[in-house]
Structures are given as C-alpha cells and as structure tokens.
C-alpha positions, 0 to 999 in steps of 0.5 A: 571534227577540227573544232573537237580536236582544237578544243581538246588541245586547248584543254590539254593545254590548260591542263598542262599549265595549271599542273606546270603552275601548281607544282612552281607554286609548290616549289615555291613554298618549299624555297625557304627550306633546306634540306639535309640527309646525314649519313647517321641516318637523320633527315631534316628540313630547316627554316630561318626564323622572320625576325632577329635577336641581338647578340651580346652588346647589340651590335650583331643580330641572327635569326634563330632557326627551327628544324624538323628532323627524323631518324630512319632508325632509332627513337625518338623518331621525329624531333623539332630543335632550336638553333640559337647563336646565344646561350641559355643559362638553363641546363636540363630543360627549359619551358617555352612557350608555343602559339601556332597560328593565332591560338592558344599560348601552349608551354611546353618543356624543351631540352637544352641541348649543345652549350646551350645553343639548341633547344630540343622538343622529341615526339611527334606531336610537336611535328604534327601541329606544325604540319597543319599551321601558317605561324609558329611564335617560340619564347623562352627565358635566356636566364633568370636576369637576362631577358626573354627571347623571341623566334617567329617562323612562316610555316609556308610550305611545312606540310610539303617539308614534313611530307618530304622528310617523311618520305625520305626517311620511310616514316609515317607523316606525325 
C-alpha cells in the first residue's frame, strides 16, 4: 500500500512540475510584449521589431515596433500599427509588403497615420494570420527617393498575446 501511495505522489509531483514548467514556458513567450489598456476602451499588446533602422544621418538607430490592438466598443475592432521614429512621405495610404513565416510575399495597403509615423492596417484578418506564424517581415517605401524600409518581428508568443487581448477586450479570438 505504501508503494501505491509513493507512486502516487510521485506522479502528482511530476504532474505539478510539467504544469509549473508549462506555464514559465508560456510566460516566457509573452516576455517580449507589453501590454497596455487605455481608459477609451483600446487593448493592445506591443513587440519591438529583431533588427534596427537608421535614422537621419545614420548616427541614431531604433527598432520599429508592431501593435495588436482591440477596441471593446467601437469599429474596427482589431487593428495592427507600425511605430516608426522616421516619416514616410506618403499621406493617405501606403502599400507594404507582408511574409509571415517563409511564405508568400503578400502587399497590402496601410494607412499612413500620425505625421507619418504610424503605419495603420484595420480588420481582423491582419490579426488572424499573426496568430498562426512564427515571423512576421513588414517593407515599405520612406518616399519616392528615399530608400525601402524594413521590420522583422519574432512572433513568440503571438497566440497567447491575441488570446490575452481578446480576453480583455470581451472579443472574439480573429
């Protein structure tokens, strides 16, 4: 009977730490983003982009950041922005081109927001085929002479950040 009770304890202890492991695993993923609930009702989770892009005269860099975001009220529910420290010289929209993963090379038409500095996609669907992939690579065109720009982005965690969002927000999962 003793040897019942060991071996029980054993598993119940294996099962403990396989959940304790799973969750810090979990966690982990989600390090990367920040999360953020405006009091206008917007949720958003944010990701700082793997590379840089120089600034100006090249003596400054920054990496762009991505943000899911969800408004509790309101349309479009589910958005995806750009946050770029340059200006693009667009006004109106701005087309860019999208991979997720290592597939096809998708261009799309963003919204140029904010002085040039926010790049804006509205709908679900942009958030639905994040939820899914492992790498997200944005480009897009600073000006008709100035040069391409470039934002990859480790998706680590995407799923449990748009599960969270949502949750927050009382929405549907995209």
């Amino acid at each position: 009977m003793r040897l019942l009770v060991g071996i029980g304890g054993a598993i119940a202890t294996a099962l403990l730490l396989a959940s304790v492991c799973g969750i810090a695993q979990a966690g982990a993923a989600l390090d990367n983003w920040r999360f953020d609930e405006g009091s206008d009702g917007l949720v958003t989770a944010s990701l700082y982009a793997t590379n840089k892009l120089i600034t100006g005269g090249g003596a400054l860099s920054y990496s762009p950041v991505l943000t899911i975001a969800c408004r509790k009220d309101g349309e479009p529910r589910w958005s995806e922005w750009l946050h770029l420290n340059d200006a693009v010289s667009a006004r109106g929209t701005i087309t860019m081109s999208v991979t997720a993963d290592q597939g096809k090379k998708v261009s799309e038409s963003w919204s140029v927001g904010t002085r040039g500095r926010m790049l804006v996609r509205d709908g679900a669907d942009g958030v639905k085929r994040l939820v899914s992939a492992n790498r997200l690579l944005l480009s897009w065109r600073f000006g008709l002479l100035s040069g391409r720009g470039e934002a990859d982005f480790d998706l680590a965690g995407v799923n449990e950040a748009v599960g969270q969002i949502a949750g927050t927000c009382n929405a549907e999962l995209p």
